[in-house]
N, C-alpha and C positions, 0 to 999 in steps of 0.2 A: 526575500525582502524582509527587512528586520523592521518594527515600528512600537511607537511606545504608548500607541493605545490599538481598540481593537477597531480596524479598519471600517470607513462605509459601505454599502453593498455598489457603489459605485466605484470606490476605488480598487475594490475587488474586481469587477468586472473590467475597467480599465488595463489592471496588471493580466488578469488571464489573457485578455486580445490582445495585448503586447507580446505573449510569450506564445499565444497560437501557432503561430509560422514557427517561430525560431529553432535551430536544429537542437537537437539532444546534447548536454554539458559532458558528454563521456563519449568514447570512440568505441567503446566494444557493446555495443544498442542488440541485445537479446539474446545477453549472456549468460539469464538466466535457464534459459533453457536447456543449457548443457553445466559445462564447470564452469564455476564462474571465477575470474582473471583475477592473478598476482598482485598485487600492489592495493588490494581493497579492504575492507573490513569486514567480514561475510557474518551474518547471522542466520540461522536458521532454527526454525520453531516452529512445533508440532502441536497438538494437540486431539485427543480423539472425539469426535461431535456424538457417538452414536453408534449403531450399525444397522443396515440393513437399507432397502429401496427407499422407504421413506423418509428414515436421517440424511440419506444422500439427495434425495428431493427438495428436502427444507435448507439442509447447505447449500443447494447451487441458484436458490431462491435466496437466502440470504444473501449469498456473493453478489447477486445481479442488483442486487437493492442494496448493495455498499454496506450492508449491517456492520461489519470489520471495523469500519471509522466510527461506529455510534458509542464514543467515548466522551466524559464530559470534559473534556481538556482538547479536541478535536473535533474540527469541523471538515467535512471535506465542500467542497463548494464546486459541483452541486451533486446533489444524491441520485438525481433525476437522469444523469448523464448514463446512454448506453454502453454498456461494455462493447466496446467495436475498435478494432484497432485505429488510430490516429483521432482520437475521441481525449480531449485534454482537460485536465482537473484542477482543483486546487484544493491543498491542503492548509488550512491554520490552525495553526497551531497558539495555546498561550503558554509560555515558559516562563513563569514566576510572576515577574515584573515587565515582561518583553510578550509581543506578538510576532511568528512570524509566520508571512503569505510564501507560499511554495508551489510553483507549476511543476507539473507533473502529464507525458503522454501515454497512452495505451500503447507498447511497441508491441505487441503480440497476445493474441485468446488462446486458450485451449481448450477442447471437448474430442475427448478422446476412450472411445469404449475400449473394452477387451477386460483381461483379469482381473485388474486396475480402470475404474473408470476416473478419468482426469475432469472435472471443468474449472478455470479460471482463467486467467489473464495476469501479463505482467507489464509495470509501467515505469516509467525512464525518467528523469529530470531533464529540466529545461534549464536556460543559463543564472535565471534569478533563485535559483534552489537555493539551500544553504546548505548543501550535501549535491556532491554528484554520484550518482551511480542509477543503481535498479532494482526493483523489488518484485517480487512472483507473490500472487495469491492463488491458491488452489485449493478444491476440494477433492478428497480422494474416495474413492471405494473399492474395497478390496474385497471381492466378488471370494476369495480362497478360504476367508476368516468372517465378511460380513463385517467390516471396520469398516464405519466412515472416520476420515481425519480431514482435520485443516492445518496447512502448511505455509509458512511463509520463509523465503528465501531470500535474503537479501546483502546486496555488495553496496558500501559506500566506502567516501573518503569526504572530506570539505572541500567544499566548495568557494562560499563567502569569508570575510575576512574574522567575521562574528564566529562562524562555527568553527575556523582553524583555533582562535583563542580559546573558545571554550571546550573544547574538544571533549574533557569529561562531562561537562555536561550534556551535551549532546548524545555522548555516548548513554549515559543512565538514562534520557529521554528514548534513545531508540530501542533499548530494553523494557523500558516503562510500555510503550508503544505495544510492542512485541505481545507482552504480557495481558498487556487491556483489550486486545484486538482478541487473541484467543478468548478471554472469557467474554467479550462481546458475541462471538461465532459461536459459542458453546448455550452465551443464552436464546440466541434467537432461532436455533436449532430445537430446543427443549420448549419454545414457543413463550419464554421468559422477556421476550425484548418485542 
């Protein structure tokens, strides 16, 4: 939903419970978890938070308290919402001159020990997105070397009629995104945020 100021906290709650039920805007729903499908935009980005038990501790604490979206051009709405699959969110975003509201559901967590220890979760859009696809957040640990990383994995295409025209824009926003998420994760890790 595109709008040209920044929305009430009632009209925000409205559009979320409108989109609660509704199915996922994309047919391949937790594609991130393996390869992700032809015909999308994929970004993926890294970054290293640290190493060792307790850089991985303060990662999987950041991830569960949403740190990732503590950008000042991004809100997620709400911060408070558990990481639990079918657990549905909302991103605003403000782009220039424009606002837009974006639903968004948990399709699947991970927490996964061994070598590699995995935790995160990844989440799907809903019909009012201005993007459809799917995005993975993870924290890693690599038990071999003692790396913690944060990763993000994600497939889009547009959705709404706003994001097929602008489509450069959007695109430099989802790099922007990309880029401010990692040094969001990298602060709150180092106990900066």
């Amino acid at each position: 939903m595109f709008l040209l100021k920044e929305p009430s906290e009632k009209t925000i709650r409205d559009f979320l419970a409108s989109q609660s039920d509704r199915p996922f805007s994309y047919s391949e729903v937790g594609a991130t978890s393996g390869k992700p499908p032809a015909g999308y935009t994929i970004d993926h980005n890294r970054v290293q938070l640290g190493e060792g038990a307790e850089s991985f501790a303060r990662a999987v604490e950041a991830l569960r308290n949403w740190k990732m979206f503590q950008i000042d051009w991004v809100r997620l709405l709400w911060p408070y919402t558990p990481i639990e699959t079918g657990e549905t969110v909302g991103v605003l975003i403000r782009h220039y001159s424009l606002w837009s509201l974006n639903a968004c559901r948990i399709v699947y967590t991970i927490d996964e020990a061994g070598p590699v220890h995995r935790y995160g979760f990844a989440y799907g859009t809903l019909p009012e997105h201005g993007e459809r696809g799917e995005e993975r957040f993870t924290v890693e640990w690599n038990r071999r070397d003692d790396s913690v990383w944060y990763d993000l994995l994600a497939f889009s295409r547009p959705n709404l009629f706003l994001a097929k025209a602008g489509r450069p824009l959007v695109r430099r926003l989802q790099k922007r995104f990309a880029r401010d998420s990692k040094k969001a994760m990298v602060e709150a890790v180092r106990g900066e945020r």
